[in-house]
C-alpha positions as CSV (number, residue, x, y, z in Angstrom):
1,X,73.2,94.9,72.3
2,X,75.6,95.9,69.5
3,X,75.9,99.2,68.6
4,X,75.5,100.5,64.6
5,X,76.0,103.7,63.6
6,X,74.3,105.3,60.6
7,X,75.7,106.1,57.5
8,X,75.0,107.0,53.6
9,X,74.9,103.4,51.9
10,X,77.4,105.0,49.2
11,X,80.1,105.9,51.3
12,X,79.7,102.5,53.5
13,X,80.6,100.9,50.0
14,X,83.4,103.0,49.7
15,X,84.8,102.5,53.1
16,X,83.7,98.7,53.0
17,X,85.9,98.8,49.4
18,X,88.9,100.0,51.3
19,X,88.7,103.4,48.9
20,X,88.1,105.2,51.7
21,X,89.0,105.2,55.9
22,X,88.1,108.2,57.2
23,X,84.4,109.2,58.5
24,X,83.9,112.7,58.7
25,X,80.7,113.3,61.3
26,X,78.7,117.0,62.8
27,X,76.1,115.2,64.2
28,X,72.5,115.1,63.7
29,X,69.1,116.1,66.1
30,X,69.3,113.4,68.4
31,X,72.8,114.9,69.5
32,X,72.1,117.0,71.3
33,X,73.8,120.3,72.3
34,X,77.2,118.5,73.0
35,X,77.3,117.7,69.4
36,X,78.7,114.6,68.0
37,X,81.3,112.4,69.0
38,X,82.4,109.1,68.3
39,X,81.9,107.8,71.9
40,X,82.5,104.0,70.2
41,X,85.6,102.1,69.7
42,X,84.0,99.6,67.5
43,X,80.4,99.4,66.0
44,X,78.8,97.9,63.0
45,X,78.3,100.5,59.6
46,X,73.8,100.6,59.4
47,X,73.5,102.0,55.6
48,X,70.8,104.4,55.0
49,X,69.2,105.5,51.7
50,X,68.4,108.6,50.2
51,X,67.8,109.3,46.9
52,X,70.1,113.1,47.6
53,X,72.9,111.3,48.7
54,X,74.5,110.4,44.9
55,X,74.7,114.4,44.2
56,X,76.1,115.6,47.3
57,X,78.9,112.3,46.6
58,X,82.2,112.6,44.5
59,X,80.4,109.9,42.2
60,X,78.5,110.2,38.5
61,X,75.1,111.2,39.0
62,X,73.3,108.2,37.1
63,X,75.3,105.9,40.0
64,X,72.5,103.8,41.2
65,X,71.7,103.0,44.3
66,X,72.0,99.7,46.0
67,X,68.5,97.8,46.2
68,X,67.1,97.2,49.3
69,X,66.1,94.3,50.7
70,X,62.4,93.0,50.0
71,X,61.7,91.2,52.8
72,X,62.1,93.2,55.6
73,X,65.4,92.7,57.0
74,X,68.9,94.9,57.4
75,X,72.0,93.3,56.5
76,X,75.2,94.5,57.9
77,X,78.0,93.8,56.5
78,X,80.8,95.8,58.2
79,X,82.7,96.1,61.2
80,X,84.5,99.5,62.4
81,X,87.5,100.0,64.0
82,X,88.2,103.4,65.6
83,X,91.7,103.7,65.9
84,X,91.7,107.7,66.5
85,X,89.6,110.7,66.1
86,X,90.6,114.2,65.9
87,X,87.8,117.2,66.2
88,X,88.9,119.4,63.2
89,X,88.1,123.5,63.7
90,X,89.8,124.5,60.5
91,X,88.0,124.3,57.2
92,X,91.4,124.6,55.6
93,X,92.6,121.4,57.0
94,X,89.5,119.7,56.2
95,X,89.7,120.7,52.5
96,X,92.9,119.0,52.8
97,X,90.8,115.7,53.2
98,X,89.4,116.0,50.1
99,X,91.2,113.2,48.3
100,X,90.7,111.1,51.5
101,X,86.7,110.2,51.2
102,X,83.7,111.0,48.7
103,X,81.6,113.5,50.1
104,X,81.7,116.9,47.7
105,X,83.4,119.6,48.8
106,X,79.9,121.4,49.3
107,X,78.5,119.1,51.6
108,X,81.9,118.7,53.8
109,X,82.0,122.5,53.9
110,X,77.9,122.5,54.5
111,X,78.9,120.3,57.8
112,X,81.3,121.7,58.9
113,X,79.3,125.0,59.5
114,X,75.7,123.6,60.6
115,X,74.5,124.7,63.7
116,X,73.1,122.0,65.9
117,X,69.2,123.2,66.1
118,X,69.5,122.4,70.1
119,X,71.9,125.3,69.8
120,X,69.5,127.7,67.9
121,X,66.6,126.9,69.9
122,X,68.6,127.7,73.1
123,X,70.0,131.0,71.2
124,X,73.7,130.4,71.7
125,X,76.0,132.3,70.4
126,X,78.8,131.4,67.8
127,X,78.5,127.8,67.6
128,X,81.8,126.6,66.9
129,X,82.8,125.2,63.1
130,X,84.3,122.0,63.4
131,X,83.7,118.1,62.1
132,X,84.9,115.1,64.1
133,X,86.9,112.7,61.9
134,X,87.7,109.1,62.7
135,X,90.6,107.1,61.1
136,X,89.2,103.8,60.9
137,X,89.8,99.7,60.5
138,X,87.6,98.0,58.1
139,X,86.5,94.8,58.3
140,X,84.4,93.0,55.6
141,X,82.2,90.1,58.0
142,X,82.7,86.8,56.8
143,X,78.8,85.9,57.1
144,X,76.2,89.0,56.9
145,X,74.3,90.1,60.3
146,X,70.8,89.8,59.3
147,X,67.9,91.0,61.4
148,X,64.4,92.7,61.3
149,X,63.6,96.1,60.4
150,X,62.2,98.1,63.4
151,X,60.6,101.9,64.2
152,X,63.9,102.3,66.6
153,X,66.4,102.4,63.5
154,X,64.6,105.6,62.2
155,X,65.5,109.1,63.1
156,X,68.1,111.6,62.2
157,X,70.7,109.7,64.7
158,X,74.4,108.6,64.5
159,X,74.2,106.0,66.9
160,X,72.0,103.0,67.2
161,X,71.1,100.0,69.3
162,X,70.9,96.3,66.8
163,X,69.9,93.4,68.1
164,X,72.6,91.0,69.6
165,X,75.0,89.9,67.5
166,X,75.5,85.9,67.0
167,X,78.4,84.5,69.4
168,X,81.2,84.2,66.5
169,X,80.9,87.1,64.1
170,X,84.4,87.0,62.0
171,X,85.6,89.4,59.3
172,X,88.8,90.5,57.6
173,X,90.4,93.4,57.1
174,X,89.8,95.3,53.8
175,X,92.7,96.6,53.3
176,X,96.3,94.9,54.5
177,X,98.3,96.7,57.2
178,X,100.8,98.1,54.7
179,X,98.1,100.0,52.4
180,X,97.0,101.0,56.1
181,X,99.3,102.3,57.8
182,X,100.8,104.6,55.0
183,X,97.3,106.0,54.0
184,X,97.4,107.0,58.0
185,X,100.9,108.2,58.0
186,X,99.4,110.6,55.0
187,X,96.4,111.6,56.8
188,X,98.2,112.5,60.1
189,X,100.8,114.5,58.4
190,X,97.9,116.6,56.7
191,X,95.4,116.9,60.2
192,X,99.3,118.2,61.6
């Protein structure tokens, strides 16, 4: 099986675009009380809609959504490369981010403080602040990875299962090592 992981449809254009190479990630329900991580090296961007998303997103609010597919299929169109991860406990430093992705400011702080409801249901104490953020590779695929809708891709989740890919899946980077490696020079120096 190859692993997807879900994120706004939005901000997998942005990061498909090259615009942005960070994902910033608290986890959802199906976490758990270990909270999120990204436990994947590589996995395959699963866009989800939601009408919210354009107002909580550095974008004009008339910015339409992408259509969805009529005839019952997902189409995946990007590959992820994790190349590091740092858990971030400081809101300060996030805010730093700011310029690196296009979530508002709101929503980053509004992650960065949520309590995992495993958490509240157990009644722990001081839940610790924090996001998890991932410097990632891009790659555009050269052919789309279609497939059929199913119940199992459903669910407030980070992670999930897609059906097995086809042999010789290709993409190519979308954005060239230079443009790269100085955007992650500039991120490290600010996560510092």
């Amino acid at each position: 099986m190859s692993i997807g992981f879900k994120e706004w449809t939005l901000v997998c254009n942005a990061l498909g675009s090259g615009s942005q190479s960070i994902i910033i990630r608290k986890g959802g329900i199906a976490e758990g009380r270990a909270g999120f991580r990204f436990e994947h090296p590589e996995f395959f961007l699963f866009p989800t809609l939601f009408h919210e998303q354009v107002a909580k997103l550095k974008l004009p609010l008339d910015t339409a959504l992408p259509a969805l597919r009529g005839d019952g299929q997902h189409e995946i169109t990007l590959r992820v490369r994790v190349e590091w991860t740092q858990d971030v406990a400081d809101l300060t430093v996030v805010r730093r981010l700011a310029s690196f992705h296009i979530w508002q400011d709101a929503e980053i702080e509004k992650r960065f403080r949520y309590e995992l409801p495993s958490a509240k249901r157990a009644g722990a104490e001081g839940e610790k602040c924090g996001v998890s953020v991932a410097f990632v590779r891009m790659e555009k695929l050269c052919t789309p990875f279609v497939f059929p809708d199913s119940p199992k891709f459903g669910g407030c989740r980070s992670w999930i299962q897609l059906p097995q890919l086809p042999a010789a899946i290709t993409g190519v980077p979308v954005l060239d090592d230079s443009a790269h490696r100085a955007r992650e020079s500039h991120l490290r120096a600010l996560l510092a």
